[in-house]
C-alpha positions, 0 to 999 in steps of 0.5 A: 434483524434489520432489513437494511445495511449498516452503511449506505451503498454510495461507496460503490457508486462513489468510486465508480464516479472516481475512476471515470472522472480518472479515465477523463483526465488522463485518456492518452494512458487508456488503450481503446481497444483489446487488440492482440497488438494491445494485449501483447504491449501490456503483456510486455510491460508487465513482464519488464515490471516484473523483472525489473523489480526482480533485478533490483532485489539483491540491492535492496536486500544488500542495503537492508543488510548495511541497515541492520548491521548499523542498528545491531551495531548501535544496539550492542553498544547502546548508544542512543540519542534523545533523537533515537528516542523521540524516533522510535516513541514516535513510530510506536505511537504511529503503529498503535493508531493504526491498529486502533483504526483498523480495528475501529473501521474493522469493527463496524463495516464488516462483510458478514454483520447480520 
């Protein structure tokens, strides 16, 4: 067993240096102090986040629905284009890379290796 592990500790400290520089450019968004007045604007912003994205639901719902009755309908009379094809090969190929580097990067920088 080795005594070190597979991979550097850098990426921690990487990200770190990241979200500082991050808080440097863009510190008009940084609220300075944890007031009960700061906690309740953010507690209200992220009630209308919530919200908002529960009233657009039924839209999105509504349009995937139109989606998949023009897919059903394309596939019932199966009247695909060379397009179609080129589509849906192209998007097989795309699932397939990423599962491939999921599994490669899953494989090697695991929590648990010994």
């Amino acid at each position: 067993l080795s005594a070190h592990p597979p991979y550097p500790i850098k990426p921690p400290l990487l990200m770190a240096s990241f979200l500082q520089q991050l808080a440097k450019k863009f510190p008009t968004y940084i609220v300075k102090s944890a007031t009960p007045e700061a906690l309740e604007t953010t507690s209200k912003l992220r009630k209308e986040y919530i919200y908002t994205t529960l009233n657009s639901l039924p839209a999105r719902m509504e349009s995937a629905g139109v989606e998949y009755a023009a897919l059903r309908e394309k596939i019932s009379k199966r009247s695909f284009s060379n397009d179609d094809y080129k589509k849906g090969a192209f998007f097989a190929a795309e699932l397939y890379a990423i599962y491939a580097i999921g599994n490669f990067l899953g494989g090697r920088f695991t929590i648990d290796q010994v």
